[in-house]
C-alpha positions in Angstrom: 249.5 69.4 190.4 248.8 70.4 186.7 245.6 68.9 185.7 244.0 67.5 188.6 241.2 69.9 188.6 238.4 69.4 185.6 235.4 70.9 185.3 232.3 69.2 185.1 232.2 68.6 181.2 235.6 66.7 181.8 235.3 64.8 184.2 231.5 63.4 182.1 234.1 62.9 179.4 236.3 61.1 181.1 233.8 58.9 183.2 231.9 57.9 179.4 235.7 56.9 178.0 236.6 54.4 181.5 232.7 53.3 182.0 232.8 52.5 177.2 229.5 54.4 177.6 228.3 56.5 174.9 228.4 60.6 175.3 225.3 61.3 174.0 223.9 58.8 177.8 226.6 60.5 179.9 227.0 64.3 178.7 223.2 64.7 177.1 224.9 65.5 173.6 222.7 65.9 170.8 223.1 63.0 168.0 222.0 64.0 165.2 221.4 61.5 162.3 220.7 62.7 158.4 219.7 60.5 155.9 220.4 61.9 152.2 219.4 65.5 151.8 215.7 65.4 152.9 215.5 64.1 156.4 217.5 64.6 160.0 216.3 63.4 162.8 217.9 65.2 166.0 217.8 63.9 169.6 218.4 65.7 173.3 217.8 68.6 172.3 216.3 72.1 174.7 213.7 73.7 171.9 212.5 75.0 169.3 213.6 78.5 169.0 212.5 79.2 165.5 210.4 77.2 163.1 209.7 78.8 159.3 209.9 76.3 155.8 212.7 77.9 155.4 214.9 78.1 158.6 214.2 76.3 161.7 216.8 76.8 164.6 217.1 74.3 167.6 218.6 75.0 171.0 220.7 72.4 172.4 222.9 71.9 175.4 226.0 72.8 173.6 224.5 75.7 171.6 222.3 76.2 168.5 221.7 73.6 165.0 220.4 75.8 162.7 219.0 74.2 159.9 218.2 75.8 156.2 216.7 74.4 153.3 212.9 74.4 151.4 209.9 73.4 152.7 211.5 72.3 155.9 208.8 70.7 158.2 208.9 68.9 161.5 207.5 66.0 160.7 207.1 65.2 164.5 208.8 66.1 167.8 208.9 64.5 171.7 210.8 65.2 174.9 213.7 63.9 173.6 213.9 63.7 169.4 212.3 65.2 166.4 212.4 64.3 162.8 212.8 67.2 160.3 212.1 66.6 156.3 211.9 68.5 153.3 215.2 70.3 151.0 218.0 70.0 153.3 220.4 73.0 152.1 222.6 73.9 154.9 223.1 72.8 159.0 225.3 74.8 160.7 226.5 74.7 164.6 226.8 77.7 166.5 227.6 78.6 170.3 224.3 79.9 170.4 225.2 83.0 172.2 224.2 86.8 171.5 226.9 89.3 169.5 226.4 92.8 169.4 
């Protein structure tokens, strides 16, 4: 009986693959779209958890986009996407969880 069971994440994979849905609809997955090197626009995304010109970190359902650069601004933000200009030097993915 070697896997039947799934977890939740899965079995949303799985249903987005039979139903030729996108993830992003089905799982809530953040797409993230850049365009050259000063402007990314992210969508489904939690929060804002920090916000300088210099770093600005975003909490998502699959962790944390932490995004470094100059000047960085968010140029505006809703619900569901926000668009994020200025020198793009760095976006990096983590699990978003505590060490130490």
């Amino acid at each position: 009986m070697c896997g039947i069971f799934m977890d939740r994440e899965q079995l949303a994979e799985r249903f987005a693959e039979a139903a030729s849905m996108p993830r992003d609809v089905v799982m809530g997955a953040s797409v993230i779209t850049i365009t050259g090197r000063n402007e990314i626009c992210i969508e489904n995304y939690r929060g804002i958890l920090e916000y300088t010109d210099l770093l600005i970190r975003v909490q998502t359902k699959s962790g944390q986009i932490r995004l470094s650069g100059k000047n960085l601004q968010i140029e505006y933000y809703t619900n569901d996407e926000m668009k994020i200009t200025g020198r793009i030097v760095q976006l990096e993915f983590t699990d978003g969880r505590k060490t130490g």
